[in-house]
KOLTI-435753 format. One line per field, with one value per atom (N, C-alpha, C): atom name; residue in one letter; residue number from 0; x negated, y, z negated. Coordinates in steps of 0.1 Angstrom, whole numbers, always signed. Each point is the difference from the previous one (the first is absolute). Layout:
residues N
nudo	[CA ...];
semi	[A ...];
marlo	[NUM ...];
c1	[X ...];
c2	[Y ...];
c3	[Z ...];
END
This chain:
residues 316
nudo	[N CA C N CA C N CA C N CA C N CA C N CA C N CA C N CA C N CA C N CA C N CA C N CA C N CA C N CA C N CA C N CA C N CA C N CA C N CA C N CA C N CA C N CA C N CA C N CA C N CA C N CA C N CA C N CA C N CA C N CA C N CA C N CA C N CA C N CA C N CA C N CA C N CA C N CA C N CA C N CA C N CA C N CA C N CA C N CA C N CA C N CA C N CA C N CA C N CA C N CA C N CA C N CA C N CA C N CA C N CA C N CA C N CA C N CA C N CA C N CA C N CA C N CA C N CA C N CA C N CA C N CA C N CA C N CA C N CA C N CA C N CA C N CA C N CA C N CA C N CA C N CA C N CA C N CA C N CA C N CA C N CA C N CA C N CA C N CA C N CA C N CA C N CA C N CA C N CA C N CA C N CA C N CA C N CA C N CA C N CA C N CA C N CA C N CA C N CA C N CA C N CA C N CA C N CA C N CA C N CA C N CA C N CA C N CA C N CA C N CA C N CA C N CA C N CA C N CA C N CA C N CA C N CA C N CA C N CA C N CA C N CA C N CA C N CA C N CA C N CA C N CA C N CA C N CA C N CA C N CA C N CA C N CA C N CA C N CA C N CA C N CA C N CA C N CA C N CA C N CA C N CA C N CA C N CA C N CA C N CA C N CA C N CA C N CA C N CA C N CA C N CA C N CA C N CA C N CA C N CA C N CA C N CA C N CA C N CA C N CA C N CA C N CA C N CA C N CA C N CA C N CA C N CA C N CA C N CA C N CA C N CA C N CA C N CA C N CA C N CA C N CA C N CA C N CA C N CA C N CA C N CA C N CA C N CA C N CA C N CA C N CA C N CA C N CA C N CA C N CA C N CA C N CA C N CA C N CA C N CA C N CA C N CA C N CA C N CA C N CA C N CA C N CA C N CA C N CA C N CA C N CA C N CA C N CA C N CA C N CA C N CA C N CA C N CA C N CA C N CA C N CA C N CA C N CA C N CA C N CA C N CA C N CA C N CA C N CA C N CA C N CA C N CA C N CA C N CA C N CA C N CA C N CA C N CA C N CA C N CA C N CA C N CA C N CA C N CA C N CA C N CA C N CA C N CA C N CA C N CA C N CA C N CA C N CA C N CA C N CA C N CA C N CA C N CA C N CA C N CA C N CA C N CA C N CA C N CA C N CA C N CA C N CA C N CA C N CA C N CA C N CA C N CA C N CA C N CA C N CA C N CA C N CA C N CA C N CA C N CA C N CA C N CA C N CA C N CA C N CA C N CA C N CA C N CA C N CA C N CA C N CA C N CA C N CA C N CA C N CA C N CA C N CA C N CA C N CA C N CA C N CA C N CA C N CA C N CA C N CA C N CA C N CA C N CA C N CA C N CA C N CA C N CA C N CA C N CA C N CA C N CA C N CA C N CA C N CA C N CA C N CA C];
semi	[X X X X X X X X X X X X X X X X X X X X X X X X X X X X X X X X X X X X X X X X X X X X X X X X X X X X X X X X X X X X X X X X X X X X X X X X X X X X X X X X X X X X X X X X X X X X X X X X X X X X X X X X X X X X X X X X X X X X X X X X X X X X X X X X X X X X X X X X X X X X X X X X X X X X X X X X X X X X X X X X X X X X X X X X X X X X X X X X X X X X X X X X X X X X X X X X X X X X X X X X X X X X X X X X X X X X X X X X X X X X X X X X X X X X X X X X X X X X X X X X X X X X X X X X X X X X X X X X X X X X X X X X X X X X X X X X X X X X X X X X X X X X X X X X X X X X X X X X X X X X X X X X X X X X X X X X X X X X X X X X X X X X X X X X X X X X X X X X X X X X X X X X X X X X X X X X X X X X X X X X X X X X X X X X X X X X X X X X X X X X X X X X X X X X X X X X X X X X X X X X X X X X X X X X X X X X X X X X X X X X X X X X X X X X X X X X X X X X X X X X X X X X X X X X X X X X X X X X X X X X X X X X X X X X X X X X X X X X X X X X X X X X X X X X X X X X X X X X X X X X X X X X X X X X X X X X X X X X X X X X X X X X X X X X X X X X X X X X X X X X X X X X X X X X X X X X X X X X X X X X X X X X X X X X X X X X X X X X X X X X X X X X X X X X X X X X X X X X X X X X X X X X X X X X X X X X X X X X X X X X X X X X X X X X X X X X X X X X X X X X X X X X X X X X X X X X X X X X X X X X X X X X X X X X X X X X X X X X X X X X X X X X X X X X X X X X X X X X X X X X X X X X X X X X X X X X X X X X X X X X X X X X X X X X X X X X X X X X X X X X X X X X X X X X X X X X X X X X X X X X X X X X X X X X X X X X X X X X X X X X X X X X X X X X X X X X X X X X X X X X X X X X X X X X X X X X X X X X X X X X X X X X X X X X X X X X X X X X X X X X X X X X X X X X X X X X X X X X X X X X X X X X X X X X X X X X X X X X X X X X X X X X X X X X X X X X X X X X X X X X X X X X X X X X X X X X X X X X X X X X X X X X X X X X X X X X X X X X X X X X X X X X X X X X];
marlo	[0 0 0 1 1 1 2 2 2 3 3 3 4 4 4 5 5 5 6 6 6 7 7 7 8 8 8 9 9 9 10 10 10 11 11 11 12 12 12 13 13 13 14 14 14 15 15 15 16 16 16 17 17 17 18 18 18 19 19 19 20 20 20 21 21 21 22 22 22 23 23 23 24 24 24 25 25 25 26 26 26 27 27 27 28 28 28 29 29 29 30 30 30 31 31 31 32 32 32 33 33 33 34 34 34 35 35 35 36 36 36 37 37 37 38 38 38 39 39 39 40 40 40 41 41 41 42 42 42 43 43 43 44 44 44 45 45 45 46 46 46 47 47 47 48 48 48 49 49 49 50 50 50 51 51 51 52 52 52 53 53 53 54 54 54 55 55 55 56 56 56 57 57 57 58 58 58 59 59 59 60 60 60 61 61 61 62 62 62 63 63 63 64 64 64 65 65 65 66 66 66 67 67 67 68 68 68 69 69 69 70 70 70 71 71 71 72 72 72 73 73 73 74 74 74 75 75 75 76 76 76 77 77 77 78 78 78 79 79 79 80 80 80 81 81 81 82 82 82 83 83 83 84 84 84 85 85 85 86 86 86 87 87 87 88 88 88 89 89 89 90 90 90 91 91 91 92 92 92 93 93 93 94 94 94 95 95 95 96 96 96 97 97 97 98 98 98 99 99 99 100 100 100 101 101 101 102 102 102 103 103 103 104 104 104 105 105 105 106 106 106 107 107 107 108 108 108 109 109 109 110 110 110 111 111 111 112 112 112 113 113 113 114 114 114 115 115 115 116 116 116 117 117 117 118 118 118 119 119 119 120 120 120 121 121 121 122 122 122 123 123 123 124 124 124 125 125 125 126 126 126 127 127 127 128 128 128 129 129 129 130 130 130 131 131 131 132 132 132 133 133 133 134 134 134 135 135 135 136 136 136 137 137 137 138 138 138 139 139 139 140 140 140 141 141 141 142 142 142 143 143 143 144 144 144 145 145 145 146 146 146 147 147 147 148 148 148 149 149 149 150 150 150 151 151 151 152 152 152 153 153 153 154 154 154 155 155 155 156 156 156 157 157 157 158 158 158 159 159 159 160 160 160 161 161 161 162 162 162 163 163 163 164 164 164 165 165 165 166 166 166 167 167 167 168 168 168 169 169 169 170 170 170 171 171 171 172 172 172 173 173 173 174 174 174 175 175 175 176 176 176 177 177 177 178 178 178 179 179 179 180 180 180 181 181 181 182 182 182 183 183 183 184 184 184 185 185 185 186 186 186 187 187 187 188 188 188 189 189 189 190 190 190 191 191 191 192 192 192 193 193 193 194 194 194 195 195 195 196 196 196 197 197 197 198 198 198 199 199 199 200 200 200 201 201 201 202 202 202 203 203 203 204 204 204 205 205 205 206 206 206 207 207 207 208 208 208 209 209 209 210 210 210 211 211 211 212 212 212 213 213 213 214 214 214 215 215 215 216 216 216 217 217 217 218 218 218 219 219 219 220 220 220 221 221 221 222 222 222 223 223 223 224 224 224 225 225 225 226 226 226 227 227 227 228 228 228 229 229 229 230 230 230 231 231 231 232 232 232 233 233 233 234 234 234 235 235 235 236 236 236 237 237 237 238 238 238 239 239 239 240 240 240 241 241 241 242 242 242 243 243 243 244 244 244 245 245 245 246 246 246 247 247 247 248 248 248 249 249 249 250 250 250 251 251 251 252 252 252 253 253 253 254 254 254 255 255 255 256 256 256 257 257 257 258 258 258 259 259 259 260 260 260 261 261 261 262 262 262 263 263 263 264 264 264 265 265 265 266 266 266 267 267 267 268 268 268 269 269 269 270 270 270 271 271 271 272 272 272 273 273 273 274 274 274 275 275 275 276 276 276 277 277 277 278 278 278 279 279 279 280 280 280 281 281 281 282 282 282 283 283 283 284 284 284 285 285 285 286 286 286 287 287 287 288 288 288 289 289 289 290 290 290 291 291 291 292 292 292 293 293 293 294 294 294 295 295 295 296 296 296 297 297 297 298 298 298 299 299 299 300 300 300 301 301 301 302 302 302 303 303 303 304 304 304 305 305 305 306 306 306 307 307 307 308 308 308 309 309 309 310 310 310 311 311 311 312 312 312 313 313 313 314 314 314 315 315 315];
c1	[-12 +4 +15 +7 +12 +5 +12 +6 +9 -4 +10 +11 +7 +15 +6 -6 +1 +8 +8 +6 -9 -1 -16 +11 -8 +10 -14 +2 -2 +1 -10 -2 +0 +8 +1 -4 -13 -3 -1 +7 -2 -10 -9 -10 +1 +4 -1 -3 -15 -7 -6 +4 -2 -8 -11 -10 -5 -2 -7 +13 +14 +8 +3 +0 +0 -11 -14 -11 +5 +1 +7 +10 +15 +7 -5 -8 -7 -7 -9 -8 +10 +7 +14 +4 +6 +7 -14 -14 -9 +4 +5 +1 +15 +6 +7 +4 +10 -4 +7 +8 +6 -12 -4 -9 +8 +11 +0 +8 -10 +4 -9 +5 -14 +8 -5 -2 +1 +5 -1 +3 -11 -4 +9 +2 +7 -3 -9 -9 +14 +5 +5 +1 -10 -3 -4 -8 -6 -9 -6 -8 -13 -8 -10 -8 -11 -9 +10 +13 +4 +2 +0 -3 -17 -6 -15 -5 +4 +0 +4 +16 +6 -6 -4 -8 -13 -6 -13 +0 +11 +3 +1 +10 +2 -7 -8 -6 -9 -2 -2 +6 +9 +6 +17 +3 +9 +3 +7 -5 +11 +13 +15 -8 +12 -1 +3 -6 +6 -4 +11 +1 +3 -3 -1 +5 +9 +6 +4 +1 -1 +12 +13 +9 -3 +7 -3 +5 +8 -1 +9 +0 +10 +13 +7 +16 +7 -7 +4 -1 +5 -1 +6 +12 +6 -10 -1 -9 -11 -7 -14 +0 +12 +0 +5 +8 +6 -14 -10 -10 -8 +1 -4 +8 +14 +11 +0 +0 -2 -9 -13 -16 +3 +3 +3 +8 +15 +10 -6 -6 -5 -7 -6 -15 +8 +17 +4 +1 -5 -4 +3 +9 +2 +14 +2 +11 +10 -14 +3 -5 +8 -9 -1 -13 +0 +1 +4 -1 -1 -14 -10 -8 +7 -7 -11 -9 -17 -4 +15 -5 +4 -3 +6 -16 +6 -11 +12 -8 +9 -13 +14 -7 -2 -7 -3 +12 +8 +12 +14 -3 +10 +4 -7 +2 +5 -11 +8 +20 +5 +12 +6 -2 +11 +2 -13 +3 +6 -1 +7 +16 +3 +11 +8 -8 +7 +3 -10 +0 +11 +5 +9 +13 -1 +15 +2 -8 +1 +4 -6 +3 +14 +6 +11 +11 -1 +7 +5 -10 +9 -9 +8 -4 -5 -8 -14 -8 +4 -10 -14 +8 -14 -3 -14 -4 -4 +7 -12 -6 -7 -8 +2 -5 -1 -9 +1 -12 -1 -12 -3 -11 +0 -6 -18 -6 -17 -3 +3 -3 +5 +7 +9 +1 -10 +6 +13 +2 +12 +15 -1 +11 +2 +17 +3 +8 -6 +1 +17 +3 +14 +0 +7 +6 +11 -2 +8 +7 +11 +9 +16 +8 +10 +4 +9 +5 +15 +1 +13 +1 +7 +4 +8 +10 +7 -8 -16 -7 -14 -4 -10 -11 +4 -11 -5 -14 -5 -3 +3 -7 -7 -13 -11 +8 +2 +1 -11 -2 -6 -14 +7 -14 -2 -19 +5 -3 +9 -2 -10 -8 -10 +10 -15 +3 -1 +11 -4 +14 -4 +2 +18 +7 +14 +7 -5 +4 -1 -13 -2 +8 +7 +10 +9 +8 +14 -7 +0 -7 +15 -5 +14 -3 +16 +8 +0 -17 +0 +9 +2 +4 -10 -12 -10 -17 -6 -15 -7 -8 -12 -13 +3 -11 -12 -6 -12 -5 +11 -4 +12 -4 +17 -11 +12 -4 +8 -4 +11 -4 +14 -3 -1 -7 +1 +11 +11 +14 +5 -1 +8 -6 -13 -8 +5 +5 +2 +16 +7 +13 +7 -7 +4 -7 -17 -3 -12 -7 -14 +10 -12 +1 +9 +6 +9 -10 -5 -11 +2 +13 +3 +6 -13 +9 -19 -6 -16 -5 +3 +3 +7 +6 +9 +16 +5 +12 -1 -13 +0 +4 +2 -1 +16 +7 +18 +3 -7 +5 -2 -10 -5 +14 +0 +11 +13 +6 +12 +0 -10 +1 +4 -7 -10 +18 +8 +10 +15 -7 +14 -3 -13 +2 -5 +8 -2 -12 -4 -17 +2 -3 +0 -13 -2 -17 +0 -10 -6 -10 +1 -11 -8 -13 -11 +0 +3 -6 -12 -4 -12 -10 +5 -11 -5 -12 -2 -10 +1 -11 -2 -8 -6 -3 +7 +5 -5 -11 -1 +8 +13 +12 -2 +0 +4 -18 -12 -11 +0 +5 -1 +11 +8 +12 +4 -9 +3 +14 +4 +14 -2 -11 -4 +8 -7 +8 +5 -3 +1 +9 -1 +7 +7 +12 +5 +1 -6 +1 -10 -8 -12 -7 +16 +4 -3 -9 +0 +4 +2 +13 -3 -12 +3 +9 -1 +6 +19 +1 +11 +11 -8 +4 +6 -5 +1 +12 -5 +13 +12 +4 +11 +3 -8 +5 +6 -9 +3 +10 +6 +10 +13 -1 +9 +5 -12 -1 +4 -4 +7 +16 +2 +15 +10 -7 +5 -1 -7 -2 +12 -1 +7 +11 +3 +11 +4 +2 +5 +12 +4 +11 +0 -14 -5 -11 +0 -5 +7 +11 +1 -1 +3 -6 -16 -4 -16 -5 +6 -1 +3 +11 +3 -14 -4 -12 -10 -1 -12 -2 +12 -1 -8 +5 -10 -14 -2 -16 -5 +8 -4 +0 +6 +0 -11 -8 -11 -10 -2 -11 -3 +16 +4 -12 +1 -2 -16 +0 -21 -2 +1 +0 -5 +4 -2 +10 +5 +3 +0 -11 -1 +4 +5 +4 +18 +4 +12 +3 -10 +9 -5 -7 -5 +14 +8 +9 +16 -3 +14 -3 -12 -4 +7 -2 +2 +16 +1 +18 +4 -3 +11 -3 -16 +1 +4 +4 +11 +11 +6 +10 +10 -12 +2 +2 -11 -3 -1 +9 +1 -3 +2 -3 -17 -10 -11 -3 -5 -5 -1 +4 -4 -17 -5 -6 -7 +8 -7 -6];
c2	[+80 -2 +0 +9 -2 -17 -5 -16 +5 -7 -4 +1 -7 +4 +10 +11 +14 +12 +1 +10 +15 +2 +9 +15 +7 +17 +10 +7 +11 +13 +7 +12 +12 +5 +12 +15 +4 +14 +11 +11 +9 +10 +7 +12 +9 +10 +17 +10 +4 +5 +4 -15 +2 -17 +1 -14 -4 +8 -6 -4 +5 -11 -14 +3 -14 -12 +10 -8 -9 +10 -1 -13 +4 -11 -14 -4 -10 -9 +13 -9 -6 +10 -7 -14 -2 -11 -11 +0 -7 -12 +4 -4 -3 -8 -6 -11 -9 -13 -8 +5 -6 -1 -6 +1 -6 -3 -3 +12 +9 +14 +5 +9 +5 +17 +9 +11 +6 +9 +8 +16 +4 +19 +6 +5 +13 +12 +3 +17 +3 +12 +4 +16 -1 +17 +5 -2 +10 +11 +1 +8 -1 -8 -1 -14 -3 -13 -10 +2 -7 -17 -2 -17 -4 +1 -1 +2 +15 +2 -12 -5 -11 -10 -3 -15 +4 +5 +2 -3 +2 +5 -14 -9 -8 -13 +0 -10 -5 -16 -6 +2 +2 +6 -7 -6 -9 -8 -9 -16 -2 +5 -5 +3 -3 +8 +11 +12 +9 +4 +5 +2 +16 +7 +17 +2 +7 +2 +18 +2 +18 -2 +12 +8 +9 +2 +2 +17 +1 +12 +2 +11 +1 +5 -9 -2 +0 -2 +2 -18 -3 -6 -15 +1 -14 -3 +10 -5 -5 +5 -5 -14 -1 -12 -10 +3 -10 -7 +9 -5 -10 +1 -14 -7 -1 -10 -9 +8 -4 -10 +4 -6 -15 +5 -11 -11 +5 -14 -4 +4 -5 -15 +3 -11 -10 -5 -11 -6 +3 -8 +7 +13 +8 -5 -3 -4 +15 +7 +18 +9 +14 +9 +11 +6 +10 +13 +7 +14 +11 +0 +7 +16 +11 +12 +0 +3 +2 +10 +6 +7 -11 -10 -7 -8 -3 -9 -15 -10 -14 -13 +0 -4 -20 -7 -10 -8 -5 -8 +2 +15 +5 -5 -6 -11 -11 -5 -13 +2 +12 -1 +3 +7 +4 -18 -9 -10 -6 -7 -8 +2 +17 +1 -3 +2 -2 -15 -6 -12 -7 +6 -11 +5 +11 +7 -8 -1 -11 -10 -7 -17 +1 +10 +4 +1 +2 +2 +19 +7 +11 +11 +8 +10 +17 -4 +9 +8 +10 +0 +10 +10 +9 +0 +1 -1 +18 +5 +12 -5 +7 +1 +9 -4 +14 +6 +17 +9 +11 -3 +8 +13 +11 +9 +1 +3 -4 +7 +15 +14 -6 -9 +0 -14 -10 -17 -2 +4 +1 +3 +8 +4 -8 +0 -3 +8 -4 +9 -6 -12 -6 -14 -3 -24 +3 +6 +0 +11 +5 +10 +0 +10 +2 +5 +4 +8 +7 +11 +10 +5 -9 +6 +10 +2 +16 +8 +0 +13 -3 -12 -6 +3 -5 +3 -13 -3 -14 +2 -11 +2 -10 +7 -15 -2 -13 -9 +2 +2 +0 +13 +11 +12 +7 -4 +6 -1 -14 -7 -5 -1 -7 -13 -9 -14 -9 -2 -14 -10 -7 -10 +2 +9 +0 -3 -2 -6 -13 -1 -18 -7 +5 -12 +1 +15 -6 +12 -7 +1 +11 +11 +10 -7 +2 -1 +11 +4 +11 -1 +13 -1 +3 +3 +1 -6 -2 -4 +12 +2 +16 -6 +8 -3 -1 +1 +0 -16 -9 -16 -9 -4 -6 -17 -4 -15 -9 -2 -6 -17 -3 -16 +0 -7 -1 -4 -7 -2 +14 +10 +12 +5 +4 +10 -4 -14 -6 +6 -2 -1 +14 +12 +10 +10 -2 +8 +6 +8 +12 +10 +7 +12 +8 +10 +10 +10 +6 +9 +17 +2 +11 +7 -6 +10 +5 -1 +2 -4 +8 -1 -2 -5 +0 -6 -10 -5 -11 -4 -16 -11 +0 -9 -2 +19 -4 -10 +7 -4 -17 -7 -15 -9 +9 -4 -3 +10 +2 -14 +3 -11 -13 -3 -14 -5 +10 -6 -1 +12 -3 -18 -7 -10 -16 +8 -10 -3 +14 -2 +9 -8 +10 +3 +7 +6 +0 -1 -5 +9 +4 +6 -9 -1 -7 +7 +0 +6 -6 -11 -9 +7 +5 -1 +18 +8 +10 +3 +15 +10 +12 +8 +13 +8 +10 +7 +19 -1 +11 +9 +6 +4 +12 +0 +18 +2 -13 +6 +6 -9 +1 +11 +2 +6 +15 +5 +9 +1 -8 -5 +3 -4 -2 -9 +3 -9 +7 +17 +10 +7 +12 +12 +3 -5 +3 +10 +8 +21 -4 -11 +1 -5 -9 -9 +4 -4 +10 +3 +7 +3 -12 -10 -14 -4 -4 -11 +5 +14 +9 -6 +2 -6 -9 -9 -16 -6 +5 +1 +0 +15 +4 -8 -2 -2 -15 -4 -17 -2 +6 +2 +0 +5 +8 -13 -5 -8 -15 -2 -15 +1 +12 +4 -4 +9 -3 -10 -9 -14 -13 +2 -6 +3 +11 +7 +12 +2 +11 +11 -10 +8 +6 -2 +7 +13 +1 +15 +16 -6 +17 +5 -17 +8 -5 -5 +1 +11 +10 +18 +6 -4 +9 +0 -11 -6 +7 +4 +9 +16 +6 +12 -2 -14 +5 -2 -7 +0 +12 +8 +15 +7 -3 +14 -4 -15 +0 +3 +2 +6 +10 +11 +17 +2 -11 +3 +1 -9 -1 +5 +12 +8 -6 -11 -10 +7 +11 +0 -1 -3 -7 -17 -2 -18 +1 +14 +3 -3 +4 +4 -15 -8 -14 -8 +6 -10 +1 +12 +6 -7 +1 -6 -16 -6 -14 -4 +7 +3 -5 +16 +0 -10 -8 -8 -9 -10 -9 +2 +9 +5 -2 +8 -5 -13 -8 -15 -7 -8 -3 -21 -3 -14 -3 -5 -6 -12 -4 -18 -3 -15 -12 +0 +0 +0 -15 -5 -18 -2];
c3	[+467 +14 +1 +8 +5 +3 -5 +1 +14 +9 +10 +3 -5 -3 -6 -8 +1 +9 +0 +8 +2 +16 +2 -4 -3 -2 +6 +9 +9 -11 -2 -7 +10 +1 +11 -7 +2 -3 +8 +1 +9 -8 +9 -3 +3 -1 +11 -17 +6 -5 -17 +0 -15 -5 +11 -2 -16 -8 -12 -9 +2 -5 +5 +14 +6 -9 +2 -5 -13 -12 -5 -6 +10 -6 +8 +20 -5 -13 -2 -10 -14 +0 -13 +7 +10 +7 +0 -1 -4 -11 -9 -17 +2 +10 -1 -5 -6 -5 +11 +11 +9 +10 +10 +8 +17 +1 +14 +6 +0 +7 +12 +10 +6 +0 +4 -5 +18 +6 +13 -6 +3 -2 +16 -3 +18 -6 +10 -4 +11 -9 +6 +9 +7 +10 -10 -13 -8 +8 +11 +9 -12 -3 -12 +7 -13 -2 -7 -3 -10 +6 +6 -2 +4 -1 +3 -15 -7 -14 -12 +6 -8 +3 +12 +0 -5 -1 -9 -13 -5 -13 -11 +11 -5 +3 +10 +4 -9 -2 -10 -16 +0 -7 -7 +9 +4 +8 -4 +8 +5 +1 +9 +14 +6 +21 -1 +3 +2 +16 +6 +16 +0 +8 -2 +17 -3 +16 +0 +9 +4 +10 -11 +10 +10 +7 +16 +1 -15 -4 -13 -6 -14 +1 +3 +2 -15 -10 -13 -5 -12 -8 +6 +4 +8 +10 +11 +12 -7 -8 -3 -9 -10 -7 +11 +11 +14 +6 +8 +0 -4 -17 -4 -5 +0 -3 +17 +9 +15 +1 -5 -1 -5 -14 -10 +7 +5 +4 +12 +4 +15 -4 -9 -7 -3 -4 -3 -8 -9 -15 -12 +3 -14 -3 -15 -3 -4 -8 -9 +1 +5 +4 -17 +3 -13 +8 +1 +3 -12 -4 -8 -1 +0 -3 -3 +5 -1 -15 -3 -11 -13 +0 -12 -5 -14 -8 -2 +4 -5 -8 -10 -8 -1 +0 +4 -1 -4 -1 +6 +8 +5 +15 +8 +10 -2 -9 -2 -11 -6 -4 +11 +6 +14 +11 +4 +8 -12 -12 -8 +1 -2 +1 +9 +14 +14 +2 -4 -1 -4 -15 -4 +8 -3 +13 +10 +11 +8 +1 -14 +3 -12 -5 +0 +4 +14 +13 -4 -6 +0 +6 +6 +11 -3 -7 -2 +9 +4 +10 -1 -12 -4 -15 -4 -14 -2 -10 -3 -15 -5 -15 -10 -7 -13 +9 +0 +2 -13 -2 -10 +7 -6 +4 -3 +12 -2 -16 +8 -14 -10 -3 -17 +3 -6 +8 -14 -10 -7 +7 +10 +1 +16 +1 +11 +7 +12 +13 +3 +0 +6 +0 -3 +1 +11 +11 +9 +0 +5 +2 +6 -8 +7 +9 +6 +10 +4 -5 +4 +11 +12 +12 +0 -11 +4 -1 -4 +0 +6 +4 +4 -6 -12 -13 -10 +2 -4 -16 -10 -11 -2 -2 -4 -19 -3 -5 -15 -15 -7 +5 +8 +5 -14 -4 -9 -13 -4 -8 -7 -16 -3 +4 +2 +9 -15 -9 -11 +3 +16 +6 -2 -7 +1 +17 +10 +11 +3 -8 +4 -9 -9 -7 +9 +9 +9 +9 +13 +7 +6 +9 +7 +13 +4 +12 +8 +10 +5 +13 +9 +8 +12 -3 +11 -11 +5 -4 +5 -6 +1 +10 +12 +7 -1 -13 -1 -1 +0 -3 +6 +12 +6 +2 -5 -1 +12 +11 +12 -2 +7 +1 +20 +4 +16 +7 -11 +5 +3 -13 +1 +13 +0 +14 +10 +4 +14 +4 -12 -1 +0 -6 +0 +8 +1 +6 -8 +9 -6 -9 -5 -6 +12 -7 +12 +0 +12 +7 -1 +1 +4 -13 -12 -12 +0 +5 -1 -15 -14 -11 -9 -9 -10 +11 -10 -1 +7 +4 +9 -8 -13 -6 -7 +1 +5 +11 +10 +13 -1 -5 -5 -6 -9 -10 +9 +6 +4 +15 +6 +9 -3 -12 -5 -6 -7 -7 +9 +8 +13 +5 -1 +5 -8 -16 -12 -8 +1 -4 -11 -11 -14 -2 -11 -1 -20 -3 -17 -1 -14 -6 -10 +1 -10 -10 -17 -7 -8 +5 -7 +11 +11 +9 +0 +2 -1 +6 +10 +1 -4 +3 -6 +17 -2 +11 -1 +10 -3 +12 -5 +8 +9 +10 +9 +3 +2 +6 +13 +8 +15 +6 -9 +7 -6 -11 -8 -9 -2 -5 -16 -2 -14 -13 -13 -10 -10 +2 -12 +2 +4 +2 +15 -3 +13 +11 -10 +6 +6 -2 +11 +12 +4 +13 +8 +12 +10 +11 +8 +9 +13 +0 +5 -6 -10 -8 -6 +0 -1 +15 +13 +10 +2 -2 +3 -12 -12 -4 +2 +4 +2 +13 +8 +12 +0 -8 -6 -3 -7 -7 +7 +7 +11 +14 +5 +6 -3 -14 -4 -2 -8 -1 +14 +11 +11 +5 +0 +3 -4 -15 -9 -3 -4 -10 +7 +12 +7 -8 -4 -10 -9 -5 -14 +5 +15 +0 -5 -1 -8 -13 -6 -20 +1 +12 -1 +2 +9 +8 -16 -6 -15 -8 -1 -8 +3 +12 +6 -7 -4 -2 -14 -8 -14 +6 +7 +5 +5 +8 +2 -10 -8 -10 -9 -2 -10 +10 +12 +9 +1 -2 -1 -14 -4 -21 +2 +8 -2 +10 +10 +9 +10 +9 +5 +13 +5 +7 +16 +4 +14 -1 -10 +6 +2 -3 +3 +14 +8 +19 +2 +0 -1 -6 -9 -6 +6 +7 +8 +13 +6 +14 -6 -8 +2 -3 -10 +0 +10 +9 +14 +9 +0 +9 -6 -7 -6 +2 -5 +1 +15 +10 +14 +6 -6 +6 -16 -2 -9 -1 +9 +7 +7 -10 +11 +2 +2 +9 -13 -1 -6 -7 -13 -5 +3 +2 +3 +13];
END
């Protein structure tokens, strides 16, 4: 039984059309050794059975709260994880939010190292405000996917951190000083959410977790990577992104990219849009290479509109 004094942590899972992972990593979050958690699903506009399917699935099955709420439509990845970050702070009682990809496996002790951690931070007095994890890849649980990542604004180009790598714990002795956490596992404290704000909405996909970072430290909020702590990530389901072959990205996920790209630049770093536009041409010419030529007028269209309008609204 969960102890009282426990600090509660809110498990935020978004679904859009990919129910039997959800199923899935639920039943993983079962076999936790932390227990004062409750769990909120957001079907997100899958146009499917998929929450009727997941509550079938798991019912009796697991004993936390789980609360299942439905987006009002698929605005992408922030609106749908806001939804239940919304849900969640409303309820009063969450000390930590998880904001959890439906495509992951977590492994029983991995809750309880992320609150420990936050924990001692706190009574610390030091200003923590996001946890990421080891992610290790589902296909290959040997290899890691990233312990966080960096980031080159003059070309607005992220590197996951150990991608790649056989995993024989060489991070967990010195843990890296990322500059962004990998969205696939954001560990919030309810100070930070209140203080900084939701997820930013208007990247649909990819880079919410820049946009996190950059807020969070504009207002003294540093962010930590767990390497005691770990999931198994199975990468690019929902989005066609994938974990393999780049050449095989698909012109969603090509999109959102670039556009991402382009849009935090201008947000942030306005001044690094033009060796970011240089940076572009090698991207065109490995597109020219894999005859990928329709994401060319798609990458000119976004150019010029940046280019144009180079200032948008406040991500907060």
């Amino acid at each position: 039984m969960p102890s009282s004094d426990e600090p509660k942590v809110y498990v935020i899972i978004l679904n859009t059309r990919t129910k039997q992972e959800t199923v899935e990593c639920l039943l993983s979050l079962e076999d936790s050794t932390y227990r004062t958690f409750e769990v909120v699903v957001v079907e997100n506009d899958s146009g499917d059975d998929s929450l009727p399917f997941i509550q079938k699935a798991v019912a009796g099955r697991v004993s936390y709260p789980l609360h299942s709420l439905e987006s009002p439509a698929n605005h992408g990845f922030a609106f749908g994880n806001n939804v239940g970050l919304r849900f969640a702070m409303a309820r009063g009682d969450g000390r930590y939010y998880w904001v959890l990809n439906n495509d992951t496996i977590v492994p029983p002790d991995t809750l309880a190292v992320q609150v420990q951690a936050a924990e001692e931070d706190r009574r610390a007095g030091r200003r923590i405000g996001q946890y990421g994890l080891k992610l290790r890849y589902h296909s290959h649980p040997d290899l890691l996917q990233a312990v966080g990542g960096t980031y080159n604004k003059w070309l607005s180009i992220t590197r996951e951190i150990g991608n790649l790598e056989r995993d024989e714990r060489q991070y967990d002795r010195r843990a890296p000083r990322p500059d962004i956490l990998i969205g696939a596992s954001l560990f919030v404290s309810d100070e930070f959410l209140r203080e900084v704000g939701l997820l930013g909405e208007d990247y649909f996909i990819y880079y919410e977790e820049h946009d996190w970072a950059v807020r969070g430290r504009r207002r003294g909020w540093g962010l930590r990577v767990l390497c005691n702590g770990l999931v198994y990530h199975k990468q690019g389901v929902s989005s066609g992104g994938g974990s393999g072959d780049r050449a095989k990205k698909s012109a969603f996920s090509d999109f959102y990219s670039f556009r991402n790209r382009l849009l935090f630049t201008a947000r942030y770093h306005p001044y690094c849009l033009p060796t970011v536009y240089l940076g572009f041409l090698g991207i065109a010419w490995n597109r020219i290479r894999r005859g990928q030529w329709d994401r060319l007028p798609m990458m000119l269209r976004l150019m010029a509109t940046f280019w144009r309008r180079p200032l948008f609204r406040s991500g907060s």
